[in-house]
N, C-alpha and C positions, 0 to 999 in steps of 0.2 A: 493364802487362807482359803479354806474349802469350806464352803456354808451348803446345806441343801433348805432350799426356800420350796422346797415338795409343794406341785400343786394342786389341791383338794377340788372336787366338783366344786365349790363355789367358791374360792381364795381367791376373790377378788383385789387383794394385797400384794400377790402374785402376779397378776395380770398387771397392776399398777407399776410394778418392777420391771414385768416385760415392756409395759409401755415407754416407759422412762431410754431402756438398754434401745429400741426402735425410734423414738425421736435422734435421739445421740446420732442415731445410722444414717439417718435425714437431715440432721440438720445443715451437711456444707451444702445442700443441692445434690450431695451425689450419693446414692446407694450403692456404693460396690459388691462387690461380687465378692472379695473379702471379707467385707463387713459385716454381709450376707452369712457366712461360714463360722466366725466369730460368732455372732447372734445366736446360730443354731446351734454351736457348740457350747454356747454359756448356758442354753437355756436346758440342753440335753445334760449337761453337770449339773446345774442347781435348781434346775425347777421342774422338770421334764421327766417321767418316767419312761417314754416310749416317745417314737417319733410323730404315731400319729397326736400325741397330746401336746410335743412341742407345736406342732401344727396349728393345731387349733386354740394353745396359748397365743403365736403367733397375732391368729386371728381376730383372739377379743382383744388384744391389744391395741393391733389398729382401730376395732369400733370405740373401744373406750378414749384414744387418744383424740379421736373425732370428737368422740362427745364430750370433754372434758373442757371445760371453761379456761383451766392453766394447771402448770405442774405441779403448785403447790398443793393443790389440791391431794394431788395421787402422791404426793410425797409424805402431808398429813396422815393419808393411810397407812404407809409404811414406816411412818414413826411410831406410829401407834401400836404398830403389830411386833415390828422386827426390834432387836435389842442392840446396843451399839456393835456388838462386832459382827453382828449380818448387815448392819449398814455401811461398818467397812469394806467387807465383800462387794458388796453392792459397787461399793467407787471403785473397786477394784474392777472389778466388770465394767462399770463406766470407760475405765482408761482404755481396755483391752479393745473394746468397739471403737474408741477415739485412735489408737495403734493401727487396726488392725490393716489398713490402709496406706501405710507407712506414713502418713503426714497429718499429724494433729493439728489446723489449722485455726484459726482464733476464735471461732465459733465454736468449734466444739471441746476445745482449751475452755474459754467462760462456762458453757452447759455444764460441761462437767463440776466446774470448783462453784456455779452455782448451786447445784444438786447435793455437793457435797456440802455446803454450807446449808441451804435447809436439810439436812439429814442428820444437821447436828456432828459431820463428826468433825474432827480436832483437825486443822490445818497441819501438822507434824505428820497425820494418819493420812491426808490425801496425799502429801508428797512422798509419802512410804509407798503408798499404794500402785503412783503412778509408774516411781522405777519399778515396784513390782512388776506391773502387766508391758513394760519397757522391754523386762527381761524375759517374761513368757513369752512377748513376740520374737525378740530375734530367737528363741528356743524353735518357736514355730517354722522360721525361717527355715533353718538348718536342718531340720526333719525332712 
C-alpha cells in the first residue's frame, strides 16, 4: 500500500511519523547502515519531496524525539490527522525499518505491534502488513 504523508512547512504530524520510523531504527542499540537506507527511502516515498527536505525531516525528527515526553504522544498526533489506511502504511513502514537489517529482534517486534496497537489498526492489518514489508525486503535483496 503506497500512501504519500507529503510534508508541508509545518506538518508536524509528519515529523511525528518520521519520529516514530527513527526510534524503530534505534531501538536494538544498533543503527545500521540498512536501516539507514530503508528510512531514507520510506521517507523519500511518503513524505519527502526532495532530498534536501528528507534531510531536514530527518532532522526535526530527532529534536522532536528528544523532546517528546513518550510515543504516545506523537502517535495521538497521527491519529488525529491520518485515516486508518495511512496508519496501515505507517506499520507497514514500521516493519520495513524492523526487516531492513535482516533480523527483527524482540524490541523491535514489541515497538512495532506496540505502535500498531495505539494507531488503532486491527491485528489481522499488522500481520498483513508485516509479510508485506517481509516480501519488499527479500524484493530488495535480489535487486
Amino acid at each position: 500500500m503506497r500512501v504519500e504523508l507529503l510534508l508541508e512547512d509545518e506538518d508536524d504530524d509528519v515529523v511525528a511519523v518520521a519520529a516514530l520510523l527513527l526510534e524503530l531504527a534505534h531501538i536494538d542499540g544498533d543503527f545500521s547502515e540498512e536501516e539507514a537506507v530503508v528510512l531514507i527511502q520510506l521517507m523519500g516515498e511518503h513524505m519527502a519531496r526532495s532530498l534536501v527536505q528528507g534531510k531536514a525531516l530527518l532532522v526535526r525528527a530527532r529534536s522532536l524525539l528528544r523532546r517528546s515526553q513518550d510515543l504516545e504522544t506523537l502517535v495521538k498526533a497521527i491519529n488525529g490527522r491520518f485515516d486508518l489506511g495511512s496508519r496501515v502504511a505507517i506499520v507497514n513502514m514500521l516493519w520495513q525499518v524492523a526487516f531492513a537489517d535482516d533480523v527483527v529482534d524482540r524490541y523491535e517486534n514489541y515497538l512495532v505491534n506496540r505502535l500498531a496497537k495505539l494507531l488503532e489498526v486491527p491485528l489481522a492489518s499488522v500481520q498483513n502488513e508485516k509479510r508485506e514489508a517481509l516480501l519488499a525486503h527479500r524484493r530488495r535483496q535480489r535487486d
